[in-house]
N, C-alpha and C positions, 0 to 999 in steps of 0.2 A: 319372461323367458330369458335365459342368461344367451352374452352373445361374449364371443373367444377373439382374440385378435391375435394374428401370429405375426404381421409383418411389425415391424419395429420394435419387437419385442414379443414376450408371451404375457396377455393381459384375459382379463375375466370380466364382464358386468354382466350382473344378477337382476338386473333392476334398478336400483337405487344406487349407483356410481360402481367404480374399479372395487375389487376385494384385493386383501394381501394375499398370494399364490403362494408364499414361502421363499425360502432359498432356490438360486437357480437350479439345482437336480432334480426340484423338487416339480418346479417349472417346466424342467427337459420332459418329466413324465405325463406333464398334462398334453404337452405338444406333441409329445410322439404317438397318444392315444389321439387326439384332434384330426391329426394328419388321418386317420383312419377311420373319421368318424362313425359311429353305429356299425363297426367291426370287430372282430373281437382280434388282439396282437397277444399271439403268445408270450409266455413272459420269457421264455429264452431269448425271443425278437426284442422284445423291450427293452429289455438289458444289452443287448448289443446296441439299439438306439439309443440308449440311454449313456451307456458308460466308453461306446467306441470298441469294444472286444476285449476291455479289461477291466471287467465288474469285480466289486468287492466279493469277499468271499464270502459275507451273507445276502447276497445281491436278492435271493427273493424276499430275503424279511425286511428289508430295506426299501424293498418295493411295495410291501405290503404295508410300512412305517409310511412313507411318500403318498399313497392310495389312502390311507385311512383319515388322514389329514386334508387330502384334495376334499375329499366327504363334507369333512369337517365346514371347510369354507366354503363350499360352494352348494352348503344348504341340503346337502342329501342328493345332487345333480350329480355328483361325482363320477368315479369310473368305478363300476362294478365285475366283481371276479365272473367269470359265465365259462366253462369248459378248462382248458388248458392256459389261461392266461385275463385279460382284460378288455371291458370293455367301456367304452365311455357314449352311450345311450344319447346321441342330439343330432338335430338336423342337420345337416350339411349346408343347406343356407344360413345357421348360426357361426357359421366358423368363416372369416374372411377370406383364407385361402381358396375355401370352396366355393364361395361366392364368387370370387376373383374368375373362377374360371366355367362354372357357370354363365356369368354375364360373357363372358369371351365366345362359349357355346353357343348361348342367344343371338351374340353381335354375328357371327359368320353366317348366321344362317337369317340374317334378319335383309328388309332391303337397305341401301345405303345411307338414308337419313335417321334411320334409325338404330342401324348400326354405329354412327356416329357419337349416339346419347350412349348406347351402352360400352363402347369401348370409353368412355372418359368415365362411368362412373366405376368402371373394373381396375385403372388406373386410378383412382382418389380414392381405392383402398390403399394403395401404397402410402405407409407415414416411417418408411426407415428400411432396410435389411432385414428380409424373414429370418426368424428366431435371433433377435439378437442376442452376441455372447454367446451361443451356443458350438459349441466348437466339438463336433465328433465325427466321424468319417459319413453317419448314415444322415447326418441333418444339415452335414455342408453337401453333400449334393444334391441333397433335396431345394437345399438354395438354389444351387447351382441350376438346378432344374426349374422354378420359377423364375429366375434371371432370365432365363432364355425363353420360357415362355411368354413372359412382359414384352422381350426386345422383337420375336417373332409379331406380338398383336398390337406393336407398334408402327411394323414396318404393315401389317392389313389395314391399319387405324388407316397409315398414310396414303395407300392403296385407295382405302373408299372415299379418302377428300380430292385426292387427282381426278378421281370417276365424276366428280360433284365439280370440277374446274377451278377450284379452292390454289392454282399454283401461287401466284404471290405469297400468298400468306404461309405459305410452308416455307419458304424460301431460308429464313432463320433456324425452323427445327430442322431441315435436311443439312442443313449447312454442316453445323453441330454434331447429327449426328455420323452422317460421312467421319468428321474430325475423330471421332470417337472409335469409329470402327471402319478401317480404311479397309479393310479385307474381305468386307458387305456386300458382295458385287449387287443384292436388290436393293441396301439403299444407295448403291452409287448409282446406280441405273434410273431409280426415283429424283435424285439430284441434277442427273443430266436432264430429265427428262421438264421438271420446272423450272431448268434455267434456259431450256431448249423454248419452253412457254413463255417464257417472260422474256425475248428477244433476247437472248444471253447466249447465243449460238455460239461463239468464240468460247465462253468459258466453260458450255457443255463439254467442249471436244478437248479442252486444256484438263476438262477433270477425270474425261476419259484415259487420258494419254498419263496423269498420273497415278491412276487406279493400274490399269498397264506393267505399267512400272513395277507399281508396290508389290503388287501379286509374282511379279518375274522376281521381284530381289528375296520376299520373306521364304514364297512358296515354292518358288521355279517354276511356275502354271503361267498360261496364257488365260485374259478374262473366258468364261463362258459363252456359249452360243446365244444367250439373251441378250448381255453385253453389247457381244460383238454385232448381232443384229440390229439396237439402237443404235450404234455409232454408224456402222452402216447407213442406214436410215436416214440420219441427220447429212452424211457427205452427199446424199445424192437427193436432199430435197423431198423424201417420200414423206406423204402423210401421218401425224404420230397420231392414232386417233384414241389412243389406250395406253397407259401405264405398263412398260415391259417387267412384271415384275410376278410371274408366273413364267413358267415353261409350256411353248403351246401345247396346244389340248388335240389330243389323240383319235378321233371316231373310230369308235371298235362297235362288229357286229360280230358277235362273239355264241351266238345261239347255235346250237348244234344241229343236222340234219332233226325235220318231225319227223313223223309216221307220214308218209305220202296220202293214203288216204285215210285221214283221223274217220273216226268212229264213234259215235252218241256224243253225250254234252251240251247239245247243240241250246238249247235255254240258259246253262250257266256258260260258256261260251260266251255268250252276247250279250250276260251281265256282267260279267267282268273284265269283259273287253270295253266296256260302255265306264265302269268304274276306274279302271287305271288308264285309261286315254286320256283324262282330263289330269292327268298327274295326282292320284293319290295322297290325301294328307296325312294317311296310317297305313302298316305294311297288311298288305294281303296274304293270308296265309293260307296255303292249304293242306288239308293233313289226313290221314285215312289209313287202313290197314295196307300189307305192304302188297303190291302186286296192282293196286286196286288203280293204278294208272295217274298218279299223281306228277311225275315228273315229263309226259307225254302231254299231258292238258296245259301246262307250265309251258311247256317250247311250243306249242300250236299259239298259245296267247300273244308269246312275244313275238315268233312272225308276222299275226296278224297285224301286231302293231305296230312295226316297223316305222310306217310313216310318222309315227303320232311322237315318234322320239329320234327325230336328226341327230341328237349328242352322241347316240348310239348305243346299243344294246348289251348289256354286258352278263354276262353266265359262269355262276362262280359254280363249281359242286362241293359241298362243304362236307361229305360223308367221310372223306383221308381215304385212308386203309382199313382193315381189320380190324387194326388194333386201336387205332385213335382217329378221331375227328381233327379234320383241317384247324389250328392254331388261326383268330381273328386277325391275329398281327403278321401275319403270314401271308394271309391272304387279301388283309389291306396295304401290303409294300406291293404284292402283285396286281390291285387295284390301280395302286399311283402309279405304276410304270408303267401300268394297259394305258393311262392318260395321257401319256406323255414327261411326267416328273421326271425327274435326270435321280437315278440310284443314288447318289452323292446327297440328294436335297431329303431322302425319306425319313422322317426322323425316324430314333430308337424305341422311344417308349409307343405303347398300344396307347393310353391315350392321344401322346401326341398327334399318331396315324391317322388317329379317326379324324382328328381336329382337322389335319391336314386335307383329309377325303372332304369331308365335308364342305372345306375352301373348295378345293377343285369341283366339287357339285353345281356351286352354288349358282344359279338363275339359268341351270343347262336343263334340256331334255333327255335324262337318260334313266330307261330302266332296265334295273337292277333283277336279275333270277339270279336268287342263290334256295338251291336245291339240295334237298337232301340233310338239312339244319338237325345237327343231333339237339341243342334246347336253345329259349332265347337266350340264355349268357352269349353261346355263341355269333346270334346274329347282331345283339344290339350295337356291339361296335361299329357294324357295318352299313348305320343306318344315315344314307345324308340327314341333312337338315333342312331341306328348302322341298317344296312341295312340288316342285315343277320333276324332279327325279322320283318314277315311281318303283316302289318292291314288292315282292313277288316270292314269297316263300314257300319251299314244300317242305314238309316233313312227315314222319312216320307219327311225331307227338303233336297234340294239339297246341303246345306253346303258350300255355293259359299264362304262365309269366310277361309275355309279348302284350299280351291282351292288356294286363294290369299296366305295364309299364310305356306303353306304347298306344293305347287303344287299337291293337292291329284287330282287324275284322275277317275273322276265321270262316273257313270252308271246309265241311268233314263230308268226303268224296263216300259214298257207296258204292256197291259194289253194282254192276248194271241192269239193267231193268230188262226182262226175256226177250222183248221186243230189238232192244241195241246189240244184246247176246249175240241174237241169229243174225243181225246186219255185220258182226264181226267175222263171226264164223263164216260168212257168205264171201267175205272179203277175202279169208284165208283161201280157202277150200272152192270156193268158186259156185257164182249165186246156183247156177244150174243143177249144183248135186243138191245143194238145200231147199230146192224148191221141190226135186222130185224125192226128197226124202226127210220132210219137213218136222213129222216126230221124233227121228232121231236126233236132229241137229237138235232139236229140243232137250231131247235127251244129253245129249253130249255139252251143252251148255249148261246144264242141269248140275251134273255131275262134275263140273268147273267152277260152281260155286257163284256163278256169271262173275267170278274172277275175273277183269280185261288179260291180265298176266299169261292165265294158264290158259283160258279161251285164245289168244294168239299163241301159244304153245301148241294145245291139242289143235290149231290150224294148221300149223304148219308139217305139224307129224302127220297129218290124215290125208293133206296135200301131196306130201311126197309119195303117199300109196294110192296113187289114184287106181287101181286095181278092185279096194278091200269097197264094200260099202260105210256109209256111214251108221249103218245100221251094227255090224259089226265091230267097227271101232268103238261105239258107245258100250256096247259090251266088254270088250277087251277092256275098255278103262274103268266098267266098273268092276273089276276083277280087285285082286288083289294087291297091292303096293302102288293104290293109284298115285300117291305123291313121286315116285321112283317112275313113273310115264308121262307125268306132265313134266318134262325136260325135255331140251336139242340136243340129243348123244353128240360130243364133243363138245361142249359149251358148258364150261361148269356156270358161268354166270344166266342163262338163259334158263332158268330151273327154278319150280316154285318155292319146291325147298332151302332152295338158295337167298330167297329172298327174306323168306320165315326165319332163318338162320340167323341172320343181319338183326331182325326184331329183338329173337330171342337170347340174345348176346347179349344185350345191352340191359335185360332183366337184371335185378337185384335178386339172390338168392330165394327168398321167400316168396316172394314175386313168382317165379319158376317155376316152384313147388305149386301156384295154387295155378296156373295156369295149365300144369298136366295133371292136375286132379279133375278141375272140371269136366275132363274127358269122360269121367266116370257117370257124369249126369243125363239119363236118357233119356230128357224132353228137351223141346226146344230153346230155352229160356229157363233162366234159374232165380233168385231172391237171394238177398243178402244173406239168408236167415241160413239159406242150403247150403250158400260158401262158408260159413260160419261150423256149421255141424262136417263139413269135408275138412276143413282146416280143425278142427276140435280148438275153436279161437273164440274169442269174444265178438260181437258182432260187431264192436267199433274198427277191429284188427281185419277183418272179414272188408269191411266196408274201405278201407286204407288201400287193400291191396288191391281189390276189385278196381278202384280208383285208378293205380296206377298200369291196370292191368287196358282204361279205358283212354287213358292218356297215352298209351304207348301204339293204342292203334289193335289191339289184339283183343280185344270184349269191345263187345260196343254196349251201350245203354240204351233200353227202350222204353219206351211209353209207361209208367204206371211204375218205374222203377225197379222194372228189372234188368237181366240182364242177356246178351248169347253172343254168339260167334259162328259166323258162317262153318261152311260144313266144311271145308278142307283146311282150315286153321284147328279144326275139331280132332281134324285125321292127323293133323301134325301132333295137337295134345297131346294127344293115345300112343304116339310114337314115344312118348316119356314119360308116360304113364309108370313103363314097369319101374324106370330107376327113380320111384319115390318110393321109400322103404315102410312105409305104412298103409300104402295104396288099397289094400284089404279089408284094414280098419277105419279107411276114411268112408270106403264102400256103404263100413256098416253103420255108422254112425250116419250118413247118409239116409241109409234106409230107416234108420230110426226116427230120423225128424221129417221123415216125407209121406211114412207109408206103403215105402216101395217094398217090396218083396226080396230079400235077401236073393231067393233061387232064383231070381232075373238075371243072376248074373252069369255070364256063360264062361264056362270052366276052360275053353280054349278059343282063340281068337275069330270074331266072327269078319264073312267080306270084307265089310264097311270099316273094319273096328280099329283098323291098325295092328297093332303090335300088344295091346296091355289086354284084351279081350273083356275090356270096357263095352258097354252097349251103345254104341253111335251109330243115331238112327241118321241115314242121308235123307234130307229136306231141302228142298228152295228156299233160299233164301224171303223170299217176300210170302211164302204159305203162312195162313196164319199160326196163333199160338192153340195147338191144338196137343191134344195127348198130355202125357204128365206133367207136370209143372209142380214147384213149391212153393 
């Protein structure tokens, strides 16, 4: 297996010793694909890493001259062309940079003695200046950038030998490095604090009083409030029991108002409160159709838990707006500050953030709700390292990426069971009308899909008319534009459709399409083979989208591999049915691979049907699979 060195130079070994790399440009291209490893960098990117913003004027054939040669020597390993640019195919542990900060990943999140062995062997990759010779605007600050990454997990290296009572022996490398960088106020603060240990009290507060100084004459600033707290400290004799070399730490209980009185759950309730109490060593996720009560089981958990996590509870909602999802680096600068971090200390880059989140996690009790996660790209930044911090994810996607890269241990929420239905509706509407009118409440939860969503919807509407029976309102709603009734007039958010909205946005064009075709299908449950003849597609393309149709929370997958959708996600379908402009002939093709009878179809819109005058039968949810099928 070939392994890539970029500090002290750009070097290559295949096996059997160094290869010749070429000339240095030639060199610059293998480093700025490394940096990237098993990514593909377009070649306009290239070339600006490459040549600084002033590439020759055959800059791709020259790229492609530089590339065919990296091949050459490096055994057929090289970097191969894949879309719009290049890509150089190798592990991320083969390239020392990545290693370098891997091991750093490991050490923060490791405990102290073993953070020790790994921060020295992430350090004795260093044998020189990353990329040496290399001189262009995008790879001098990528220096720049590991520079300070080194000087950051030097000053944690020094952090975890204070914790371990190691002061004497630091005594020389703080010394030094103070000298080096006098404008450090954590390693001045580390300086005072092993000369404060080692009976040196005079010359702590002589190195205070020059740090002081330095910072008034370069900066015009006063030290910081950690600073200033050690010196403090040391004038009036308090106890140093800990390394000031953090900003203290913040308890935030950050959960929002639950549902006062939650409703069903009550079995996975008590497994998953039994699981993330003891601190979690992979994220919990849970994920389901939308409505179906996912971010209400999320806040009932974390109250419950309250006790099991002193550091404090923290609730991020990762949905943004409209139009985009919450930015991780965004939402990890707002982590650091909920802690305590002083703005001035959060670094720039998203990795560095997370690195930083991570340190601040590290041997605390805090969990983490972040709700709402449009996929794991977005959550994995936000993942500490240490096991005593546990997470808690909702989403509308299963997260199967979370899963692979994370082993997180997924929960796909159903929708409720008739029995939790009428306990909700009981809740709304008040036990007494549903006791003396027990079919209907059946009804009415029936025709809610036992949706928790629209079941506290149509509670709350049925509520406000204490007049009507509930016999009557089951009626009324199964009338026509039941989606346009399950809402709170004045509350655009409080609306089923509102939330079906949010899913169906985030669809991929095609995606779309097959998901208000299905509307057309009038059994309960369908087969690959049916989506396939509605889509007029191959059944691998049929099966692709079905896929992502089950990943989004909007099909669910059954038993024997087929497939359905509750019945008000059905209503929504049909609602988009007419603007698919084949809708007629996906009908027929339909009927050709099923059997069905063309004149089933009804020529104008029935109760049930929505808008496309599709035949959608309303069914419960847990009835079994009866009637047509394919």
């Amino acid at each position: 297996m070939s392994e890539f060195r970029l500090f002290g130079g750009i070097e290559a070994d295949t096996g059997g010793g160094l290869v010749p790399l070429g000339p240095l440009r030639q060199r610059t291209v293998l480093a700025a694909l490394l940096m990237d490893a098993g990514r593909t960098v377009r070649i306009d990117e290239l070339a600006d890493r490459v040549w600084g913003g002033r590439p020759p004027q055959r800059a791709r054939g020259t790229l492609y001259s530089y590339v065919s040669r990296l091949r050459r020597v490096l055994r057929g390993a090289g970097p191969e062309r894949r879309g719009g640019g290049y890509t150089l195919a190798v592990g991320e542990p083969a390239v020392d940079v990545h290693l370098f900060r891997d091991l750093l990943r490991r050490a923060r999140a490791a405990d102290d003695r073993t953070a020790l062995v790994l921060f020295r062997e992430a350090f004795a990759l260093w044998r020189g200046e990353p990329f040496a010779g290399v001189d262009t605007p995008w790879f001098n600050a990528a220096r720049q950038g590991l520079v300070i990454e080194r000087e950051v997990a030097e000053s944690d290296y020094v952090e975890r030998r204070l914790r371990l009572g190691d002061h004497a022996a630091l005594l020389p490398l703080l010394s030094e490095r103070s000298a080096a960088r006098p404008l450090d106020e954590r390693i001045a603060g580390q300086y005072m604090l092993v000369l404060h240990r080692t009976g040196r009290q005079a010359d702590a507060l002589a190195h205070y009083r020059r740090t002081r100084a330095t910072l008034a004459e370069e900066l015009g600033i006063d030290p910081g409030h950690e600073l200033q707290g050690l010196h403090a400290a040391m004038l009036t004799g308090k106890p140093l029991l800990a390394a000031p070399a953090g900003p203290d730490w913040t308890v935030q209980r950050q959960l929002p108002m639950g549902v006062p009185r939650f409703v069903g759950r009550t079995g996975l309730l008590r497994r998953l409160a039994s699981e993330l109490a003891v601190g979690a060593d992979a994220p919990v996720v849970l994920w389901g159709s939308p409505g179906v009560g996912k971010s209400a089981l999320a806040v009932r958990l974390g109250h419950r838990l309250r006790e099991a996590f002193p550091d404090g509870q923290w609730y991020v909602r990762l949905s943004g707006n409209s139009v985009r999802s919450r930015d991780p680096g965004e939402v990890l600068a707002a982590l650091l500050r909920a802690s305590g971090q002083r703005p001035g200390d959060i670094p720039e880059l998203l990795d560095d953030r997370a690195a930083a989140f991570r340190s601040r996690l590290a041997g605390r009790r805090v969990l983490l709700v972040l709700d709402e996660a449009a996929d794991a790209e977005q959550v994995r930044p936000l993942l500490p390292g240490t096991q005593g911090a546990a997470v808690l994810v909702t989403s509308r996607s299963d997260l199967r990426g979370l899963v692979a890269s994370h082993a997180a241990r997924t929960t796909f929420l159903e929708v409720f069971a008739p029995a939790e239905a009428r306990l909700l509706l009981a809740d709304a509407v008040g036990a007494r009308r549903v006791e003396e009118e027990p079919e209907a409440a059946d009804r009415v939860a029936e025709l809610c899909a036992y949706l928790p969503l629209a079941l506290r919807i149509a509670g709350v509407n049925i509520a406000a008319r204490p007049g009507r029976s509930l016999a009557d309102c089951a009626v009324e709603l199964a009338g026509d534009g039941r989606l346009a009734k399950l809402s709170v007039p004045g509350d655009p958010h409080a609306a089923v459709r509102t939330a079906f909205d949010r899913s169906h946005a985030k669809l991929a064009p095609e995606a779309a399409r097959l998901f208000a075709l299905l509307a057309l299908h009038p059994g309960p449950d369908f087969t690959v083979e049916a989506t396939a003849a509605l889509l007029d597609a191959p059944v691998a393309v049929a099966s692709r989208l079905l896929d992502a149709l089950v990943t989004a929370a909007l099909v669910q997958r059954t038993a024997g591999n087929r497939f359905r959708f509750h019945d008000l996600l059905r209503l929504y379908a049909a609602e988009h049915c007419d603007a698919v402009p084949d809708m007629a002939a996906a009908w027929r093709r339909l009927c050709g691979a099923t059997g069905i009878s063309p004149l089933s179809m009804p020529r104008r819109p029935s109760t049930a049907a929505g808008t496309c005058g599709c035949p959608v039968r309303v069914r419960r949810p847990h009835a079994s699979a009866t009637g047509i099928s394919s």
